[in-house]
C-alpha positions as semicolon CSV with decimal commas, in nm:
position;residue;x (nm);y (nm);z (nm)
1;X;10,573;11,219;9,894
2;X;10,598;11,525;9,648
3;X;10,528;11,895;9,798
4;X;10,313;11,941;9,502
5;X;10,108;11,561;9,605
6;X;10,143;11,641;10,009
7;X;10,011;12,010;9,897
8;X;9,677;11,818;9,678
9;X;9,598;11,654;10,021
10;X;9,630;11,946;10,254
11;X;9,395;12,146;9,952
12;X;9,142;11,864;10,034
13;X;9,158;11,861;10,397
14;X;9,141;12,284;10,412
15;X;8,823;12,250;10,232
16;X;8,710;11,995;10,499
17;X;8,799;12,231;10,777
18;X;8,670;12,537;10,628
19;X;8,295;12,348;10,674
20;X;8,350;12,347;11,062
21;X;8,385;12,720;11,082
22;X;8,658;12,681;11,391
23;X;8,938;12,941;11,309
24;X;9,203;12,754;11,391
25;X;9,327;12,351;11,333
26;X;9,595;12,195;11,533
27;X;9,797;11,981;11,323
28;X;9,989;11,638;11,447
29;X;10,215;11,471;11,173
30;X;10,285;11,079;11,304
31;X;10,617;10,992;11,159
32;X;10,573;10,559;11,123
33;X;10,762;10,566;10,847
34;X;11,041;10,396;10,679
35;X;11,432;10,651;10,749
36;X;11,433;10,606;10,396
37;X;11,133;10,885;10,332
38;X;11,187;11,095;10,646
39;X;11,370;11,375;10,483
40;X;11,193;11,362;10,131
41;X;10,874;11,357;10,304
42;X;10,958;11,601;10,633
43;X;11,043;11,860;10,353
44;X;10,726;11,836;10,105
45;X;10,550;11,858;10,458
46;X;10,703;12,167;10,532
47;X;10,664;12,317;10,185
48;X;10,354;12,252;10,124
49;X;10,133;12,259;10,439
50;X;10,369;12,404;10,765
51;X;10,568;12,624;10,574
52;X;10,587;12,962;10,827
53;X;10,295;12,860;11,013
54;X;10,483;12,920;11,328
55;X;10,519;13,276;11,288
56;X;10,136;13,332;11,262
57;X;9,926;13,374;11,657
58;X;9,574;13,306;11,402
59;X;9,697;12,915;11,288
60;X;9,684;12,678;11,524
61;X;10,047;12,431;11,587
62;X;10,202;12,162;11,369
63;X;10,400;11,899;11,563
64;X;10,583;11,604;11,413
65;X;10,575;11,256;11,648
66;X;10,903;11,083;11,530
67;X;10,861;10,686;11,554
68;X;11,133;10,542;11,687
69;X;11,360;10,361;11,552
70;X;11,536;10,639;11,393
71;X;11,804;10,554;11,153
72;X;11,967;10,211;11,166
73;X;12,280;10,329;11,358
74;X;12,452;10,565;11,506
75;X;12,615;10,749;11,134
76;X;12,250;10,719;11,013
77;X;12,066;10,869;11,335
78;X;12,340;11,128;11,341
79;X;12,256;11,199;10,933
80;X;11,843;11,228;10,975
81;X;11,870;11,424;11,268
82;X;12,072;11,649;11,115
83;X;11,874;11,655;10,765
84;X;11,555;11,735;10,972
85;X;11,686;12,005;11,225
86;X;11,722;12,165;10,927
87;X;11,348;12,134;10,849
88;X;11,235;12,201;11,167
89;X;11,322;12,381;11,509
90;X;11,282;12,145;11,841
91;X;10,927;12,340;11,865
92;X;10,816;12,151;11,605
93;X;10,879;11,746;11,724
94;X;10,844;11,577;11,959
């Protein structure tokens, strides 16, 4: 869940997608995780593969799909959302 092992994978799949010779690659991260690794993971996402990708018209969009249940109460939901609103603008999840 490390930027720098997240950023080995995405190196891997650019090469993949540099083969198809389609300019741009829409990109949909399926959160069915554990709360536990939302944040660590949401952020070596966003490091290593999303980073400003946003503010570029020639890369296609990144969206996260949150599974729910999020947190395990109310103080937890209340924490993660927080922690990833950070991360990401509303543009991002969904």
């Amino acid at each position: 869940d490390s930027a720098e092992d997240v950023g080995n994978v995405f190196g891997e799949l650019k090469q993949l997608e540099s083969g198809t010779g389609c300019g741009k690659f829409n990109r949909l991260f399926y959160f069915a995780i554990p709360p536990s690794v939302f944040v660590p993971i949401g952020k070596s996402l966003k490091e290593a593969v999303i980073g400003n990708s946003h503010e570029d018209p020639n890369v296609g969009w990144s969206r996260l799909i949150v599974e729910k249940p999020f947190g395990r109460d109310s103080e937890s939901f209340r924490d993660l959302s927080s922690a990833m609103s950070d991360l990401y603008t509303e543009d991002y999840s969904k």
